[in-house]
Structures are given as structure tokens and as C-alpha cells.
ROLUM-871700 format. One record per residue (C-alpha): residue number from 1; x, y, z; residue in one letter; chain. Coordinates in steps of 0.05 Angstrom, whole numbers. Layout:
<nodes>
num=NUM&xx=X&yy=Y&zz=Z&residu=a&chaine=A
...
</nodes>
This chain:
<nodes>
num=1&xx=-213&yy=-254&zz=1258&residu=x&chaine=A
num=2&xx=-148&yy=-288&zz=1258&residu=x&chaine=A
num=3&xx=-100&yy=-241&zz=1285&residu=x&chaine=A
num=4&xx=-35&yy=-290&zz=1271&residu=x&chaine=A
num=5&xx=-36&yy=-299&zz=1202&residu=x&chaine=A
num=6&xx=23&yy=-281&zz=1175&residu=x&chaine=A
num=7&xx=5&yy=-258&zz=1105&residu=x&chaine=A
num=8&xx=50&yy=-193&zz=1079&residu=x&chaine=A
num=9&xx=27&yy=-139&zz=1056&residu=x&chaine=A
num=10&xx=25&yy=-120&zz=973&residu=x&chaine=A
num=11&xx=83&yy=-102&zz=941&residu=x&chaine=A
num=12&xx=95&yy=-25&zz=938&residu=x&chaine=A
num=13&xx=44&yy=-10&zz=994&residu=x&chaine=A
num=14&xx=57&yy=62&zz=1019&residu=x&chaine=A
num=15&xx=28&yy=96&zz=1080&residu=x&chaine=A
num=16&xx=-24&yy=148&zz=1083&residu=x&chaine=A
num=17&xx=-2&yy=160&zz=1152&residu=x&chaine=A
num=18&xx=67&yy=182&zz=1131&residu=x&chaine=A
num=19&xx=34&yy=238&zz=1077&residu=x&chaine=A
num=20&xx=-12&yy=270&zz=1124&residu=x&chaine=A
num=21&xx=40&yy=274&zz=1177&residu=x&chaine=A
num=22&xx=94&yy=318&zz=1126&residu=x&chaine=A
num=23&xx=35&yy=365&zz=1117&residu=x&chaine=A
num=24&xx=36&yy=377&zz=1192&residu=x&chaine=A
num=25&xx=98&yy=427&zz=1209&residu=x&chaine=A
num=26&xx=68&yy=488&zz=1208&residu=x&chaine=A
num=27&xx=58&yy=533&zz=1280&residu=x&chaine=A
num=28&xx=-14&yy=533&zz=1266&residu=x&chaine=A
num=29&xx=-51&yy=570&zz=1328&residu=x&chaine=A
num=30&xx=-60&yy=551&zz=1400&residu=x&chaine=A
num=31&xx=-138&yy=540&zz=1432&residu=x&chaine=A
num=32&xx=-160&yy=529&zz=1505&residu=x&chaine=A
num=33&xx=-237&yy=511&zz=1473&residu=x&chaine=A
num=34&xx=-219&yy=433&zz=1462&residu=x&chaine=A
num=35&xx=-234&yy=392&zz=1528&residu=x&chaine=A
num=36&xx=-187&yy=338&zz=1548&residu=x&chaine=A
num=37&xx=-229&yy=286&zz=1581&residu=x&chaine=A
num=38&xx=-213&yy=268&zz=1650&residu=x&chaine=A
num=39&xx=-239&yy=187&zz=1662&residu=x&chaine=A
num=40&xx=-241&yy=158&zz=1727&residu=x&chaine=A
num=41&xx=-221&yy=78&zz=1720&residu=x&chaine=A
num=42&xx=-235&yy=65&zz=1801&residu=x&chaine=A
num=43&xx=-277&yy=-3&zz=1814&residu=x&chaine=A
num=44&xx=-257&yy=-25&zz=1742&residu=x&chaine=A
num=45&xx=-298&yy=-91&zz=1739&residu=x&chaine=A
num=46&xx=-356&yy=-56&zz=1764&residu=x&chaine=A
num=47&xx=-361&yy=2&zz=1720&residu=x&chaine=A
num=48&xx=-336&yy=-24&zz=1655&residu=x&chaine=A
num=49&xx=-389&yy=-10&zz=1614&residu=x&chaine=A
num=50&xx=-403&yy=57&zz=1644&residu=x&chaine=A
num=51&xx=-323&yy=68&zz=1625&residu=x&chaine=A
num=52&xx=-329&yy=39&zz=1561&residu=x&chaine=A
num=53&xx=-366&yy=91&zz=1542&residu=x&chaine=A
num=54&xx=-331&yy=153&zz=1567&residu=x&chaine=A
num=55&xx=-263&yy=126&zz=1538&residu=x&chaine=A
num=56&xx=-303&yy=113&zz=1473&residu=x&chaine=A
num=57&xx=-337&yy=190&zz=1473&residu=x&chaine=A
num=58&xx=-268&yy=215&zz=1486&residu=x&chaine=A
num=59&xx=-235&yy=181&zz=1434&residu=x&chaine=A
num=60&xx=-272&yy=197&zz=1385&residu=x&chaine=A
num=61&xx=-284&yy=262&zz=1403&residu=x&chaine=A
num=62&xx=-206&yy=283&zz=1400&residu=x&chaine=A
num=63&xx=-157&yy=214&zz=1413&residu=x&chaine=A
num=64&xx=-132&yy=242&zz=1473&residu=x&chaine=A
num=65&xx=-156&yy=231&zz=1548&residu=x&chaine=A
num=66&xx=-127&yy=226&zz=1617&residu=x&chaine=A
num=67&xx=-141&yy=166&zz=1661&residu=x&chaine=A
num=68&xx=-129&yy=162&zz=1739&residu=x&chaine=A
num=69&xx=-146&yy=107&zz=1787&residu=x&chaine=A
num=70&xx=-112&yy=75&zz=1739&residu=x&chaine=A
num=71&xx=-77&yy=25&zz=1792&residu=x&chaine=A
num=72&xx=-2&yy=41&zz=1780&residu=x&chaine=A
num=73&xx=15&yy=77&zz=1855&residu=x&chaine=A
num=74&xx=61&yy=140&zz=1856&residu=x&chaine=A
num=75&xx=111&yy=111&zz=1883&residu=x&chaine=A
num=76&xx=124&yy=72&zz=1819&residu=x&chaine=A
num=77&xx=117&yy=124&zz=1772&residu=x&chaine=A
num=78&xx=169&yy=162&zz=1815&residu=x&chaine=A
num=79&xx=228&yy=107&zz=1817&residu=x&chaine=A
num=80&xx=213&yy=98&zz=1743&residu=x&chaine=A
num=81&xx=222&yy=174&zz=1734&residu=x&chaine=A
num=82&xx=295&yy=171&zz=1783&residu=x&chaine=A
num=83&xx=309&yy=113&zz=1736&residu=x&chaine=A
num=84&xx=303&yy=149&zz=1674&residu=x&chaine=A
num=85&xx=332&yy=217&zz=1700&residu=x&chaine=A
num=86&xx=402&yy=170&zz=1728&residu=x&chaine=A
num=87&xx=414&yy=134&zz=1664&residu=x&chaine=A
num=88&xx=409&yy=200&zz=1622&residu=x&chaine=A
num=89&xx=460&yy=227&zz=1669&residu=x&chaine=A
num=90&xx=504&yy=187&zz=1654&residu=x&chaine=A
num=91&xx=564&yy=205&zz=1603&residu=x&chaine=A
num=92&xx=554&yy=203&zz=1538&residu=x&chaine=A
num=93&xx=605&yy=147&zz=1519&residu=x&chaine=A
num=94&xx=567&yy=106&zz=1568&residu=x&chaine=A
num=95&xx=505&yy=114&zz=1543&residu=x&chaine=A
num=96&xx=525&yy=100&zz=1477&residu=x&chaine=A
num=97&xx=549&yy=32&zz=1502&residu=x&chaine=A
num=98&xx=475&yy=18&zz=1484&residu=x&chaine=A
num=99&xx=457&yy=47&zz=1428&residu=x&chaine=A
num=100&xx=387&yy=43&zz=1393&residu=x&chaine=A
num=101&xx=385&yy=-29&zz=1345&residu=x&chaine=A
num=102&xx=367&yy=-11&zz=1277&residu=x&chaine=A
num=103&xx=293&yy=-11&zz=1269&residu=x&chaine=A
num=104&xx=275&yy=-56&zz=1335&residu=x&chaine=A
num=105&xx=259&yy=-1&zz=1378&residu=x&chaine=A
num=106&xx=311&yy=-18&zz=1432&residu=x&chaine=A
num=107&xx=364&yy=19&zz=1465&residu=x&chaine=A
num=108&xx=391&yy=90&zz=1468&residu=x&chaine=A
num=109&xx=395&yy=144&zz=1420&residu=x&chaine=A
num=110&xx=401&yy=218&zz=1414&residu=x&chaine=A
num=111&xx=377&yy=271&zz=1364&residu=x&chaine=A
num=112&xx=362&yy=220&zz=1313&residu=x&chaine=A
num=113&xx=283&yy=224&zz=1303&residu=x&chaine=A
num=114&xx=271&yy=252&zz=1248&residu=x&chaine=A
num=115&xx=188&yy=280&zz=1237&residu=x&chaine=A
num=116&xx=165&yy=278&zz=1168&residu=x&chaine=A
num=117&xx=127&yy=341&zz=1193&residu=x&chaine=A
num=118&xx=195&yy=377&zz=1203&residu=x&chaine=A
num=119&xx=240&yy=345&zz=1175&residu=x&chaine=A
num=120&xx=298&yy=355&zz=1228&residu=x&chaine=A
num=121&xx=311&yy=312&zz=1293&residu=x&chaine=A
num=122&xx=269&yy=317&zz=1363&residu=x&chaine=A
num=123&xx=313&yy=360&zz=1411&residu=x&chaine=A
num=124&xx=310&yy=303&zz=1459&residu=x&chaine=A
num=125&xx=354&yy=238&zz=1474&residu=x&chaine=A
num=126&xx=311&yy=175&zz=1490&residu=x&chaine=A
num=127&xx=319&yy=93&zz=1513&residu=x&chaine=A
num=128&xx=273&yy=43&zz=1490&residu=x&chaine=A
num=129&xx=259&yy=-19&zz=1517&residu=x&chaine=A
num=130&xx=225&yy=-66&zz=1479&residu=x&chaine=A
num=131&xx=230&yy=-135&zz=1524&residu=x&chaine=A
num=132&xx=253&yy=-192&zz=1477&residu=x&chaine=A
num=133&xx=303&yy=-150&zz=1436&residu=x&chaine=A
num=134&xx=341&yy=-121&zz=1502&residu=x&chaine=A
num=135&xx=408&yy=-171&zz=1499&residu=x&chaine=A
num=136&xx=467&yy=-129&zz=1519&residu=x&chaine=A
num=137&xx=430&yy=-64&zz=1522&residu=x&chaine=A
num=138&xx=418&yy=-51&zz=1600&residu=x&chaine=A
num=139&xx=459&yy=-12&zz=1639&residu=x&chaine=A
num=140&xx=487&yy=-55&zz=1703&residu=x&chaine=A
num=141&xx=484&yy=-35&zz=1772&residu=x&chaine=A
num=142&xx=547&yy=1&zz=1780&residu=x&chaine=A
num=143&xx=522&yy=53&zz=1721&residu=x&chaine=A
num=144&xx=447&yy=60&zz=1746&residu=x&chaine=A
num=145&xx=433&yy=9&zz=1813&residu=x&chaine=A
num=146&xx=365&yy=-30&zz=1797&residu=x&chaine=A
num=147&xx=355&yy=-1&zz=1728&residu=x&chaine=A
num=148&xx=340&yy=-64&zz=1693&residu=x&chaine=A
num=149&xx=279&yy=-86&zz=1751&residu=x&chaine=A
num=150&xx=253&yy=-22&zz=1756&residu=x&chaine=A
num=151&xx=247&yy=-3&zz=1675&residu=x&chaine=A
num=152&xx=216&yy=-82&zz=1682&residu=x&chaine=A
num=153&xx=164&yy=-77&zz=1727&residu=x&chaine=A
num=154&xx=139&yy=-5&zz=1707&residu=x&chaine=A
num=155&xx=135&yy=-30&zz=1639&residu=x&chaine=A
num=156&xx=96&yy=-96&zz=1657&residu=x&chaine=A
num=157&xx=46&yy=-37&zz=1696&residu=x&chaine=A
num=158&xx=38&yy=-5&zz=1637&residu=x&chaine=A
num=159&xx=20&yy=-62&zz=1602&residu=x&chaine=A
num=160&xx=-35&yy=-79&zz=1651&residu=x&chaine=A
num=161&xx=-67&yy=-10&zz=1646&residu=x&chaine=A
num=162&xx=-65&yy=-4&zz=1565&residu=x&chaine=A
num=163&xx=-95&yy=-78&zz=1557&residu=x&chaine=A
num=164&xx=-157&yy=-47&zz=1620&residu=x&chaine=A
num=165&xx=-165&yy=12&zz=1563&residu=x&chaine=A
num=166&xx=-162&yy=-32&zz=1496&residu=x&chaine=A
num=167&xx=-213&yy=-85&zz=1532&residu=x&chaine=A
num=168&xx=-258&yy=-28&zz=1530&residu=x&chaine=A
num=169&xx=-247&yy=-13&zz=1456&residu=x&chaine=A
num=170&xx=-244&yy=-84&zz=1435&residu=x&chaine=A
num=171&xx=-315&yy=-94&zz=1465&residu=x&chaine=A
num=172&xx=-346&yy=-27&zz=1435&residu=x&chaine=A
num=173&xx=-317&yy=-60&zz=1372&residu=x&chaine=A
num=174&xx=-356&yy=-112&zz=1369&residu=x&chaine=A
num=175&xx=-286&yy=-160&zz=1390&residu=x&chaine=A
num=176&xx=-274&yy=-213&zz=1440&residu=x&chaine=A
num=177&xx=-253&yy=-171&zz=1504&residu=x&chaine=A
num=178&xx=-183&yy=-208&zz=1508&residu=x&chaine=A
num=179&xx=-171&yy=-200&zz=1433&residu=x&chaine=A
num=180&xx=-123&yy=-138&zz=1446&residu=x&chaine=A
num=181&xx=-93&yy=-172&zz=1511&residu=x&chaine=A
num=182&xx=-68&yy=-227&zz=1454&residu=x&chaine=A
num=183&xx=-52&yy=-194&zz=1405&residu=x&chaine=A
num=184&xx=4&yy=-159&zz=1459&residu=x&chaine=A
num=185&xx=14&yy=-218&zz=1485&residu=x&chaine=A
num=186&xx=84&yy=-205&zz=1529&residu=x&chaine=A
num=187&xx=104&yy=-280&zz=1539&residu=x&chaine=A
num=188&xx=117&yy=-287&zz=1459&residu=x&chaine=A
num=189&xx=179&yy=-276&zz=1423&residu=x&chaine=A
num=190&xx=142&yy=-225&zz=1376&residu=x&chaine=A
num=191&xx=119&yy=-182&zz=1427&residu=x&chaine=A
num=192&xx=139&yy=-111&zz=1396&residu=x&chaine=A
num=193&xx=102&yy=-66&zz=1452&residu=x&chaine=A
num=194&xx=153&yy=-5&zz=1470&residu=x&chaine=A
num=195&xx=163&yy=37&zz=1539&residu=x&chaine=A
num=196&xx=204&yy=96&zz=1519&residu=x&chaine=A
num=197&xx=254&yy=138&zz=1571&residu=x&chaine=A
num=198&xx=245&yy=212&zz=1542&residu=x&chaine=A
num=199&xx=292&yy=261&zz=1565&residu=x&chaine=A
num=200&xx=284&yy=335&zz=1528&residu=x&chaine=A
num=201&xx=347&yy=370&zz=1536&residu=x&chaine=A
num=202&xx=344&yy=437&zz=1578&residu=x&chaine=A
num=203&xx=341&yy=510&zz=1536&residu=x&chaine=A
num=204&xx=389&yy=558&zz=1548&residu=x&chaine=A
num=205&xx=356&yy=623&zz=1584&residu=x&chaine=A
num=206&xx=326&yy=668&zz=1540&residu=x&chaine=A
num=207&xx=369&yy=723&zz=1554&residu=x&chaine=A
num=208&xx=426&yy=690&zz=1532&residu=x&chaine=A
num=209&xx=396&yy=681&zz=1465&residu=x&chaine=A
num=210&xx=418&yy=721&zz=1394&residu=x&chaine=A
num=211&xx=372&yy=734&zz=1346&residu=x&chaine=A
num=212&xx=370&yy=676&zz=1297&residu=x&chaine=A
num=213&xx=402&yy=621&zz=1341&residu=x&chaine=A
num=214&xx=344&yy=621&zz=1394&residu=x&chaine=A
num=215&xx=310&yy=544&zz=1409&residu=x&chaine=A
num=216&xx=281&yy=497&zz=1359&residu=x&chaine=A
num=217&xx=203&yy=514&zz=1362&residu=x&chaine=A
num=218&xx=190&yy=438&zz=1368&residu=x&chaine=A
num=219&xx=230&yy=400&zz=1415&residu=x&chaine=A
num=220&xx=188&yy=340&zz=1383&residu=x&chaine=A
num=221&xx=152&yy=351&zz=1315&residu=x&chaine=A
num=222&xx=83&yy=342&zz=1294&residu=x&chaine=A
num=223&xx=60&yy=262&zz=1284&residu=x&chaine=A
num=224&xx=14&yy=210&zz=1304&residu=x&chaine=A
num=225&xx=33&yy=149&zz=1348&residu=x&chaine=A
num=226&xx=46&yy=79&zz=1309&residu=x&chaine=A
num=227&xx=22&yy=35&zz=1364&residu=x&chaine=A
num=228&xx=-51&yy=17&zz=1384&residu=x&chaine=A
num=229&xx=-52&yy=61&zz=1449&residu=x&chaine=A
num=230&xx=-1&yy=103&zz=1479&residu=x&chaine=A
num=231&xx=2&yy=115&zz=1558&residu=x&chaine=A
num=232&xx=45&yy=187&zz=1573&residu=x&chaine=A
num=233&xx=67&yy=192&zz=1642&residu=x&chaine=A
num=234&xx=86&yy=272&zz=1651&residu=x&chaine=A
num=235&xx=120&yy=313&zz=1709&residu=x&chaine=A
num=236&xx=80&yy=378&zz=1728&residu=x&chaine=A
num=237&xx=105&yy=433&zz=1705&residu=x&chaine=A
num=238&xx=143&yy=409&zz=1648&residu=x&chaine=A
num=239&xx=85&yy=431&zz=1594&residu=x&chaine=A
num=240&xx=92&yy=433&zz=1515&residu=x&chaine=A
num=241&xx=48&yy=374&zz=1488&residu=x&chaine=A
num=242&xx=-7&yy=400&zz=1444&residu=x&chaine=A
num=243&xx=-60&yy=356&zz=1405&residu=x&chaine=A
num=244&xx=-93&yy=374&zz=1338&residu=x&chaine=A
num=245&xx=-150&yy=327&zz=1325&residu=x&chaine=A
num=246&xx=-164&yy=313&zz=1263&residu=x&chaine=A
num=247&xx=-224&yy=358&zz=1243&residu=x&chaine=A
num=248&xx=-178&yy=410&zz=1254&residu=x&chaine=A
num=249&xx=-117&yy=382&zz=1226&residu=x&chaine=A
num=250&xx=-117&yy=427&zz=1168&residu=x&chaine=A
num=251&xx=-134&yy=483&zz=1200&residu=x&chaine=A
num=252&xx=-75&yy=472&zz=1252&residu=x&chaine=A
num=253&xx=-119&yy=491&zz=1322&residu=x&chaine=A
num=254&xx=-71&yy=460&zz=1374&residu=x&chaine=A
num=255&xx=-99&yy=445&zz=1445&residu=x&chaine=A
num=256&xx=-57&yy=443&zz=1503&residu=x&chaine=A
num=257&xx=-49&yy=383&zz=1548&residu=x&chaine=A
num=258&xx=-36&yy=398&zz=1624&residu=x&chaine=A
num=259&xx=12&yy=351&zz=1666&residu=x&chaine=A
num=260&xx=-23&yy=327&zz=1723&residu=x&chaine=A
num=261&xx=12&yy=279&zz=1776&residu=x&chaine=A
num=262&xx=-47&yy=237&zz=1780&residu=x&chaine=A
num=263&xx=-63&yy=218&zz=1711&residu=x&chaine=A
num=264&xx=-36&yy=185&zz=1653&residu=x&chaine=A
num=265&xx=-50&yy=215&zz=1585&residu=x&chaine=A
num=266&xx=-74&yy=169&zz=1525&residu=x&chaine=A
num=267&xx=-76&yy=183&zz=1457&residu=x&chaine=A
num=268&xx=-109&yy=134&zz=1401&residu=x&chaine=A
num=269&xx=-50&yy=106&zz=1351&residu=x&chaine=A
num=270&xx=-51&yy=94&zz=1277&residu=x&chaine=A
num=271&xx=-52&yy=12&zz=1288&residu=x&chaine=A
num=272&xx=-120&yy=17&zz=1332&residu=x&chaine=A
num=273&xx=-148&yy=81&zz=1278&residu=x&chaine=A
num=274&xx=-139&yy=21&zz=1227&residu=x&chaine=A
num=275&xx=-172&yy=-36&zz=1265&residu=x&chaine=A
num=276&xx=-227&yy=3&zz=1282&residu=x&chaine=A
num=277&xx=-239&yy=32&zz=1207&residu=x&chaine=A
num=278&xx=-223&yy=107&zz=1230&residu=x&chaine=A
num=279&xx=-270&yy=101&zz=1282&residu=x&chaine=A
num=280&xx=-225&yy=119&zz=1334&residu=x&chaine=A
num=281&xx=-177&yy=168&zz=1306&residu=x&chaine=A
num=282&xx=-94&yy=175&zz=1323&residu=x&chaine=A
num=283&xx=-86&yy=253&zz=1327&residu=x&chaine=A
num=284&xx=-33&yy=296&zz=1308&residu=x&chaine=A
num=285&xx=1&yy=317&zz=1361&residu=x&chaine=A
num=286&xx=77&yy=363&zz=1383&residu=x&chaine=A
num=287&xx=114&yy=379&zz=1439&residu=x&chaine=A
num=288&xx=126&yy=459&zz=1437&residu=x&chaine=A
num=289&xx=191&yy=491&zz=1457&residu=x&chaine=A
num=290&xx=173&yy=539&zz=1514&residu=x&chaine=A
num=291&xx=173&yy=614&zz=1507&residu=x&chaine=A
num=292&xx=220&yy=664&zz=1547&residu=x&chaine=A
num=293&xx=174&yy=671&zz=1602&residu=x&chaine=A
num=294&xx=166&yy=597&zz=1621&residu=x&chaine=A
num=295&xx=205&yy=539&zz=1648&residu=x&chaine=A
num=296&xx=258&yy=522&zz=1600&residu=x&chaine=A
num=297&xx=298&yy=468&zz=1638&residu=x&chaine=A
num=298&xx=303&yy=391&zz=1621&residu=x&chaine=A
num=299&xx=239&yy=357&zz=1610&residu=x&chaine=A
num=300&xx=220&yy=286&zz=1626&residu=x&chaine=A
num=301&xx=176&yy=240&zz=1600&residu=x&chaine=A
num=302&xx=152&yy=159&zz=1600&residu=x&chaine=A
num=303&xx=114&yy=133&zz=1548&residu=x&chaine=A
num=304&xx=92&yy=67&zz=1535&residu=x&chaine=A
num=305&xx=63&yy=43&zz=1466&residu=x&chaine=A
num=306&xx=25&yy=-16&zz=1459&residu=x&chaine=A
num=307&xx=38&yy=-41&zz=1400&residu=x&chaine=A
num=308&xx=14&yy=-101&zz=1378&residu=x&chaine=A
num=309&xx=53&yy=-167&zz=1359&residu=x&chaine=A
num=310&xx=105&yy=-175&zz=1303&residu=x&chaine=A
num=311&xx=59&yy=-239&zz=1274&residu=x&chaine=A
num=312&xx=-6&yy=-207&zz=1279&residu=x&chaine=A
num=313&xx=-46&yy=-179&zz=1223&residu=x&chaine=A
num=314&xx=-78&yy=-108&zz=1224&residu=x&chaine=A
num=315&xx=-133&yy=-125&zz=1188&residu=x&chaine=A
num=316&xx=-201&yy=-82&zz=1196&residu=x&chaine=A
num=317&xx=-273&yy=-111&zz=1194&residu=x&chaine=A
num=318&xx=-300&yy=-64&zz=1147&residu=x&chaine=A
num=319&xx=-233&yy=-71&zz=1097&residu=x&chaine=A
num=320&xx=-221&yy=6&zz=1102&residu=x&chaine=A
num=321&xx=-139&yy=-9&zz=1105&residu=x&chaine=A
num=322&xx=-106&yy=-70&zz=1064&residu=x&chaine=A
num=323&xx=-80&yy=-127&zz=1115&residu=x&chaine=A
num=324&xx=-9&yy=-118&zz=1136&residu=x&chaine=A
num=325&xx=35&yy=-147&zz=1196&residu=x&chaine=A
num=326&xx=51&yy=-108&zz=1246&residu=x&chaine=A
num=327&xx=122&yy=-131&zz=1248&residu=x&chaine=A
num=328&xx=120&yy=-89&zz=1160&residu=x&chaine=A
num=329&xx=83&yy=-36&zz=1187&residu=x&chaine=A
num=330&xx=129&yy=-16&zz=1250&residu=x&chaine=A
num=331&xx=190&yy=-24&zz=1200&residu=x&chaine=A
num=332&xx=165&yy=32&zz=1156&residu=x&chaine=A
num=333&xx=141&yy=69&zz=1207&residu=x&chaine=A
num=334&xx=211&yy=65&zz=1239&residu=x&chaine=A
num=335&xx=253&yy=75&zz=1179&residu=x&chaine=A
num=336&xx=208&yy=147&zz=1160&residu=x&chaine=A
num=337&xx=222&yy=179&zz=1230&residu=x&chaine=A
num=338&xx=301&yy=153&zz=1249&residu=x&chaine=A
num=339&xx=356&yy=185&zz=1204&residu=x&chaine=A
num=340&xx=408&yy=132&zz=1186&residu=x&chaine=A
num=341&xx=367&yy=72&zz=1219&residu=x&chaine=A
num=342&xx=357&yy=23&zz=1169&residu=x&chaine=A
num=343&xx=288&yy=-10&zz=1177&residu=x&chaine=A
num=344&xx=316&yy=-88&zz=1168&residu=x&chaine=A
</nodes>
């Protein structure tokens, strides 16, 4: 399959993404029955195929699954975290010295995410690096000391990690094992993969509330990922994500996802649900606003979405999706979920 070709898509194409996603903003209920599938990626080479098939049975079972022995120490994950807790603190006006490009997925912004489920903005400010679209948009050392290498070298982890997991799905696909590796391929001038600095701004005590002005119930709305495979890096005890996969999408059963220290959680994206025919699904899923009873400070998050290439075509075997670029489909993903960010 040639994954470069740079043909567009057809005029007027529309999402189908983008309509199930608006049906999504209901509360729905909350279950504890759904199992999200711990997988164990020590002696990699070894084990692959043995792997290959848990991360396949748990993808398709609900697009979510933790991973540990994953090979990115603690100690990285925790300067990325002081990273992205010091460059949130900073003032606003500085912060805003870097604001979010329109449509490229780099830079800062605040409130402006806008879910087609809800139809108002995340209660959460975030900064997105995407590497060949970062001129003039890192903080220097005086503001955040290290910022730039850390963010860097975190991300290029990441990267490692999601191409381990996409091997796996590439050769359960019937692809070359590498053919995920290039079509992220982090030396090119297209490469569009994203990590993502979340911070979710801090409730005000329950107590304090009047009836009628209490907390949004979503700090982040109901939606699927855009990328291929996303890799969520959470701090325990700072809950809220729930998934709804899709067999109970309608129905609205929402599962909880723990934070654990050790793991990374992965969800499936609507770019690999296409390349694989719906084979692997991308599942709905929220980040809940905590009740009076639990923690209701500032929450922190890292994700990194591998997206694939601006040049390469998403084009599925069995021709379940029309062919499109990624580089169309991440602008009109982009331009449906950011209020006033034009998609050019």
C-alpha cells in the first residue's frame, strides 16, 4: 500500500466521526463490569507475538488498555510532569506569549476545545508540541529552566513506545511491521504526531458552591481520539476518565479508568479504526468533574497522539473509508473541536 501518495480526498467529504461524537453528551450511567486490560510489554522482542495478541483482544474488546514495562523509567515521566506543572504556573500573559497556531496543533491555549458532544469548552488549559511546527513557541530557561529538552526527550519516549504497540497492530493486520514506524516517521517535515501538556483547572470546594453555579459535569467532553494510538500518562489520584466502548455507545455505560503510576493508558484512535476497517475500534471516552466527596484540586495529564504523517494516505484494505491525507483529515478534525481556530 503506498502510504505517501498524496491524493485528496472528494470534494464535500464529511466525517462520520464528527456525527456520532455530537450524539455523545448525555451523563449516561457509570459501570465497574467492563475490564481494562492490564499488558505486560517486559522482554519485548521475545514475547511479541504472545503481546500481539493481548493488545489485539483488548482492543477490540473495548480500545482502551494499560501497558507497563513499557521502558520509559519514572524518573522521566516525573520531570515531564514538573515540566508541565512549571510552565502552567506561569502568568497568564506569559503563557499566552505562545499561543496555540491555528489548526497545527502547536502551542498553548486555554478553554478553547470545543466537543461536538457538549458543545462548550474543556475546563482545562493545554500546550502542544508538535516538533516541526514549534518556531518561537518554547518557553526559554528563565520562564521554565530545561523545558524545551525535557518536553523533547519525553516526547521522542513516547514515540518509541506507541511505534512497540502499532508494530503489533500493523502485523495482526496483515502490514509490514515498520509500516506504522514510517508512516510517523519523526525525521520528516510532515511529521504531525502531538504530545499534549494537560492541565485541568482546580474546583472550588463543594461547600462553597450555590445551587446552579456548581462545576461543569465534564471538565473534558465526550469524543474519540483523531490519531492512530494515544499514550495517557496519569497521576494517582487525580481520577475522572471514563470509556464507553462502542457496543454500548448508545446505551451510554461508562467504565472508569484507574490512574496507576506504573502504567500508561492507550486508547485506539479514529485514524487506526479506519486503517484497520473498524476492526480495532476508537471509543468514546470523558473526563468527569468529581463529586463533593472527592478530590477536586488541579489535575494533570500527558498525552501523546501518534498521528500519522501530513503526506500519508489513510487508506483501508478492505475500502470501508474513502482515501484521505492525514494532513485533510487532522484539519477537520481540528477546526470541529477549537472555537475560533481556523483549520488552514
Amino acid at each position: 500500500m503506498n502510504q505517501n501518495r498524496s491524493t485528496p480526498p472528494p470534494a464535500g467529504y464529511g466525517l462520520a466521526e464528527l456525527d456520532r461524537e455530537a450524539r455523545m453528551g448525555g451523563r449516561g450511567t457509570e459501570t465497574t463490569a467492563r475490564e481494562i486490560r492490564r499488558i505486560d510489554l517486559a522482554d519485548f522482542d521475545r514475547r511479541k507475538a504472545v503481546i500481539t495478541e493481548e493488545l489485539w483482544e483488548a482492543a477490540t474488546d473495548a480500545g482502551f488498555f494499560q501497558i507497563f514495562n513499557h521502558g520509559i523509567g519514572q524518573a522521566d515521566v516525573d520531570r515531564a510532569f514538573a515540566a508541565s506543572r512549571a510552565f502552567f504556573a506561569l502568568p497568564e500573559e506569559t503563557k499566552a506569549q505562545y499561543p496555540l497556531r491555528e489548526g497545527l496543533n502547536s502551542g498553548w491555549e486555554s478553554r478553547s476545545q470545543v466537543r461536538p458532544s457538549i458543545g462548550t469548552p474543556d475546563d482545562k488549559e493545554s500546550y502542544q508540541v508538535t516538533r516541526p511546527r514549534m518556531a518561537d513557541l518554547w518557553p526559554d530557561d528563565r520562564e521554565v529552566a530545561g523545558f524545551r529538552t525535557t518536553v523533547l526527550d519525553f516526547e521522542a519516549q513516547c514515540w518509541g513506545v506507541a511505534m512497540r504497540v502499532l508494530s503489533c497492530f500493523a502485523d495482526r493486520l496483515g502490514f509490514a511491521t515498520d509500516f506504522f514506524a514510517t508512516a510517523h516517521d519523526p525525521a520528516a517535515d510532515s511529521y504531525r504526531s502531538t504530545l499534549r501538556l494537560l492541565h485541568y483547572f482546580a474546583l472550588p470546594e463543594a461547600a462553597g458552591e450555590e445551587a446552579g453555579d456548581g462545576p461543569p459535569t465534564w471538565r473534558a467532553g465526550a469524543h474519540t481520539d483523531f490519531d492512530c494510538l494515544t499514550l495517557l500518562f496519569q497521576q494517582e489520584g487525580q481520577g475522572g476518565l471514563q470509556v464507553c466502548p462502542g457496543k454500548e455507545a448508545e446505551g451510554g455505560a461508562w467504565t472508569p479508568v484507574t490512574p496507576s503510576a506504573d502504567a500508561i493508558t492507550c486508547n485506539i484512535g479514529d485514524m487506526l479504526m479506519r486503517w484497520s476497517d473498524d476492526r480495532l475500534p476508537s471509543t468514546f471516552h470523558r473526563v468527569r468533574s468529581p463529586g463533593p466527596d472527592e478530590y477536586r484540586g488541579a489535575r494533570h495529564s500527558l498525552a501523546f497522539f501518534a498521528q500519522a504523517n501530513s503526506d500519508v494516505v489513510i487508506e483501508s484494505p478492505g475500502s470501508t473509508y474513502p482515501p484521505i491525507t492525514a494532513e485533510e483529515y487532522l484539519r477537520m478534525r481540528i477546526g470541529a473541536n477549537f472555537a475560533g481556530q481556523h483549520t488552514g
